[in-house]
C-alpha positions as CSV (number, residue, x, y, z in Angstrom):
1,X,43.5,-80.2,-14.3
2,X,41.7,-81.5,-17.1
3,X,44.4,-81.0,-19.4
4,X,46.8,-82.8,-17.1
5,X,44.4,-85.8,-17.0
6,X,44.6,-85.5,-21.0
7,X,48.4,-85.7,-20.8
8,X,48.3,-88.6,-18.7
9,X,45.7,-91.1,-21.4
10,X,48.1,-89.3,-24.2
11,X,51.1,-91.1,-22.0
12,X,49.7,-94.2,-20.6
13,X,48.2,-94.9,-24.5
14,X,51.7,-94.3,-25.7
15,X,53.6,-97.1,-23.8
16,X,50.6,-99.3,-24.5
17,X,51.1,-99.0,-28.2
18,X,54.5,-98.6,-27.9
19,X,54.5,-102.0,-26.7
20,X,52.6,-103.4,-29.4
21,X,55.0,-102.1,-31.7
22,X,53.7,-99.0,-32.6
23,X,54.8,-95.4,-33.9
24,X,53.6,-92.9,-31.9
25,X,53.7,-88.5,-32.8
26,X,52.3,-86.3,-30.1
27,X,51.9,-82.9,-31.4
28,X,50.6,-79.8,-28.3
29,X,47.1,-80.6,-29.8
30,X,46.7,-83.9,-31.1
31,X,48.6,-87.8,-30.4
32,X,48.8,-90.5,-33.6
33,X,49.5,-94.2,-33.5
34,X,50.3,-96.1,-36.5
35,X,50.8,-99.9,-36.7
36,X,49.0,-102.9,-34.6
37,X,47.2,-100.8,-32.7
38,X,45.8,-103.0,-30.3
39,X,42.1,-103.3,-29.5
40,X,40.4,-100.2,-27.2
41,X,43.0,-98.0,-27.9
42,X,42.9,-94.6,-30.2
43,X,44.7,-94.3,-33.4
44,X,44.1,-90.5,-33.1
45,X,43.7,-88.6,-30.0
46,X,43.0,-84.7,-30.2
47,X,43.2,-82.2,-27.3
48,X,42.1,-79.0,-28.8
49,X,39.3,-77.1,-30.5
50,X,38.8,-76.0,-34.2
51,X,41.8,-78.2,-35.4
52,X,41.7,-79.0,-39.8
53,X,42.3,-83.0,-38.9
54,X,43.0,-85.8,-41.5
55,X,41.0,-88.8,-40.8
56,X,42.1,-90.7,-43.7
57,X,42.4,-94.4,-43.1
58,X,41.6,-93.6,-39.1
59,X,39.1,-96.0,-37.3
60,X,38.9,-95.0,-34.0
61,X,39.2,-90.9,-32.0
62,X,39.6,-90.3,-28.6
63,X,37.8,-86.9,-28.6
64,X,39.7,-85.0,-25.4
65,X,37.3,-82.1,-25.0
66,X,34.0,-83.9,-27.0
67,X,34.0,-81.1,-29.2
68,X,33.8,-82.6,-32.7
69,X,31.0,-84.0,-35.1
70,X,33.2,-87.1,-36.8
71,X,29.8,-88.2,-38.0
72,X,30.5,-86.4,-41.3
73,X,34.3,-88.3,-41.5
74,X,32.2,-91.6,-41.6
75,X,32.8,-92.3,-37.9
76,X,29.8,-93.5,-35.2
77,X,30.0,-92.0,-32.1
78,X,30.6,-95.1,-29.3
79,X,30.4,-93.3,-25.8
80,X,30.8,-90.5,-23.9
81,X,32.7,-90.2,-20.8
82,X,33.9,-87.8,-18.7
83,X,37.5,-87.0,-17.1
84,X,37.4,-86.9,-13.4
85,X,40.1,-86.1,-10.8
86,X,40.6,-85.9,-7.1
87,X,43.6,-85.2,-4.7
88,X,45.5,-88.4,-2.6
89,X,44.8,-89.2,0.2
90,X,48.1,-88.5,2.8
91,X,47.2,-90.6,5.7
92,X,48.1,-94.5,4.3
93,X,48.0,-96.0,7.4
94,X,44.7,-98.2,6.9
95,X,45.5,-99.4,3.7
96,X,42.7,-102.0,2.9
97,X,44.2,-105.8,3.3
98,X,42.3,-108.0,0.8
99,X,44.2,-106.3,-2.4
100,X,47.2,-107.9,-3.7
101,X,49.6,-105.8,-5.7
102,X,51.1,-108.0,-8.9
103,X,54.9,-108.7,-8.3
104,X,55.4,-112.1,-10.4
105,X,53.9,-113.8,-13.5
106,X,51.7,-116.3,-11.6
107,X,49.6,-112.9,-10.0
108,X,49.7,-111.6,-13.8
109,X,47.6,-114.1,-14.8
110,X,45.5,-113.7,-12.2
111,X,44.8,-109.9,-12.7
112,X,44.3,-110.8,-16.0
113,X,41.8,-113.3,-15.5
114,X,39.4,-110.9,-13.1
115,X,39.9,-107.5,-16.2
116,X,39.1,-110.0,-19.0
117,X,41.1,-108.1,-21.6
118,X,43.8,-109.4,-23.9
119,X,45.2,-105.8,-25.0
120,X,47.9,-105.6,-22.0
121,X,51.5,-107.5,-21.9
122,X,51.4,-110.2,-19.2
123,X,54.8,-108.8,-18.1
124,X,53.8,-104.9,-17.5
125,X,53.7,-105.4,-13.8
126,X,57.4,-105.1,-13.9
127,X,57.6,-101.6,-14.9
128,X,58.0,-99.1,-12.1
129,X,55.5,-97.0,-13.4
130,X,52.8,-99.3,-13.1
131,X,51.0,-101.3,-10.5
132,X,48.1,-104.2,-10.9
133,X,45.8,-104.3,-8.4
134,X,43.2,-107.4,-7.8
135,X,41.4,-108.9,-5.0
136,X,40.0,-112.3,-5.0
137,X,37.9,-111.6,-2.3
138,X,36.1,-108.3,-3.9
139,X,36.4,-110.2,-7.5
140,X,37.8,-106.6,-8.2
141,X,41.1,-105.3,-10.1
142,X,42.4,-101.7,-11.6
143,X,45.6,-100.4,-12.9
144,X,47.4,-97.3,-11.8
145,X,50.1,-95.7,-13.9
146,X,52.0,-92.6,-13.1
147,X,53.6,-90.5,-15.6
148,X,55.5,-88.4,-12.5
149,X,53.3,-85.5,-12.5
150,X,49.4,-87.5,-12.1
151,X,48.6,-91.5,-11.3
152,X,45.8,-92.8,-14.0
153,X,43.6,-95.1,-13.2
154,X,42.2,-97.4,-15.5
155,X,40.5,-101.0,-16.2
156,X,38.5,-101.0,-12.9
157,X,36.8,-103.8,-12.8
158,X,34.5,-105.5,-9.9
159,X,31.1,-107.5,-9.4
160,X,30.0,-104.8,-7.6
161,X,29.9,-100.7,-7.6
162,X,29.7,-98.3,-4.4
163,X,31.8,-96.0,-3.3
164,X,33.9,-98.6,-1.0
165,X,35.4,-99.9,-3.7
166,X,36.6,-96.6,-4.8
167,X,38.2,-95.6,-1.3
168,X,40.1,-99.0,-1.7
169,X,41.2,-97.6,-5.2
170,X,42.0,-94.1,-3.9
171,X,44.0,-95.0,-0.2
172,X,46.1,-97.9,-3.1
173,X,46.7,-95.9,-5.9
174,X,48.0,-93.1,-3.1
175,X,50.0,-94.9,-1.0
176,X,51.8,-96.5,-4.2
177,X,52.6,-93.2,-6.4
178,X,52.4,-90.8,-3.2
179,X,51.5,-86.6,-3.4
180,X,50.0,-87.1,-7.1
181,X,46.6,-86.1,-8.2
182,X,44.4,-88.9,-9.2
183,X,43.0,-88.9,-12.7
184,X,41.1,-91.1,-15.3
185,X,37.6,-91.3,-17.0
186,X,34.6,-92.8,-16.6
187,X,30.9,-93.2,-17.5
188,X,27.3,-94.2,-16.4
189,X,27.8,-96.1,-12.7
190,X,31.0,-96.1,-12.8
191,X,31.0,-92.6,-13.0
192,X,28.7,-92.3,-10.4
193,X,30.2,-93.9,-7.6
194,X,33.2,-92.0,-8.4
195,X,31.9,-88.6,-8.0
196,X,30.1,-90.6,-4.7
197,X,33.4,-91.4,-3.4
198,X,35.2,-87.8,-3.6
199,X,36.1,-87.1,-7.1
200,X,35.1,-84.4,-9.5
201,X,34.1,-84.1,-13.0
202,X,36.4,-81.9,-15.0
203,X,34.8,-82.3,-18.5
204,X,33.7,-84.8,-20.9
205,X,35.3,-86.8,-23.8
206,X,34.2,-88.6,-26.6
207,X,35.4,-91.6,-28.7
208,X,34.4,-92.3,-32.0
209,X,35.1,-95.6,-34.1
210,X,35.0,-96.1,-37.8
């Protein structure tokens, strides 16, 4: 599962930069984005052991498998995290009522406001393969992006952390991309109250930045 939960960061990354304007070449083992790569994403993404890499002019590594020492490259190691997956849930009949799913500009900027970050086109909410998700009472949003075979979860963001706020995740996300296994990353807390909430830890990652 953990290498589906790769393939799903090595996507969602993709269209991100692909946005921005960038190139992107996936090989079986590693994923490379050149151009604007915007802020908190990889320029290099590697999936595999033992692998001769060229870190010439790379700042930043999304370490799949945390298997490397980049220390010697001239990078610093900035976190470790670890992948983490759990099946949907089929029963969507009490889907919680506070969230708002974005559907229009206006709801956009409102997301946006509650994730503070910059990196994401105001317009993604349009794509079928994404949904914003915010509530105003929780002071809480996430994304979820399906790539047809897992839904990703990403940017969850709230003024408070328990495992409530994951089952609201968890009953949205499945209800929205329904039958897919959930999958993302997370650390610390975060991480916590996700394995609190039902998921499980399939293996760790690191990133490293120049």
């Amino acid at each position: 599962m953990r290498q589906a939960a790769i393939q799903n960061n090595f996507d969602w990354c993709r269209l991100i930069c692909e946005l921005h304007g960038c190139t992107v070449t996936e090989t079986p083992d590693s994923w490379l984005a050149k151009g604007d790569v915007p802020p908190l994403y990889p320029e290099m993404m590697v999936r595999s052991h033992q692998q001769q890499l060229d870190l010439s002019g790379i700042t930043s590594v999304k370490d799949c498998t945390a298997s490397y020492d980049f220390s010697r490259a001239g990078l610093t190691h900035l976190f470790t995290a670890e992948w983490i997956t759990r099946h949907p849930i089929l029963d969507r009949r009490a889907l919680p009522a506070d969230w708002t799913v974005v559907t229009n500009s206006s709801e956009a900027t409102r997301f946006f406001t509650l994730i503070e970050t910059e990196d994401l086109p105001n317009s993604l909410f349009a794509r079928s393969d994404v949904r914003l998700f915010f509530s105003d009472h929780q002071q809480a949003g996430f994304i979820a992006y399906s790539n047809g075979q897992t839904t990703g979860l990403s940017h969850l963001t709230s003024d408070y952390l328990d495992e409530r706020l994951w089952d609201d995740v968890i009953r949205l996300s499945s209800a929205h991309f329904p039958g897919q296994p959930l999958v993302g990353y997370e650390y610390g807390d975060q991480l916590i109250t996700a394995l609190e909430a039902g998921f499980d830890d399939i293996g760790p990652l690191a990133v490293w930045i120049r």
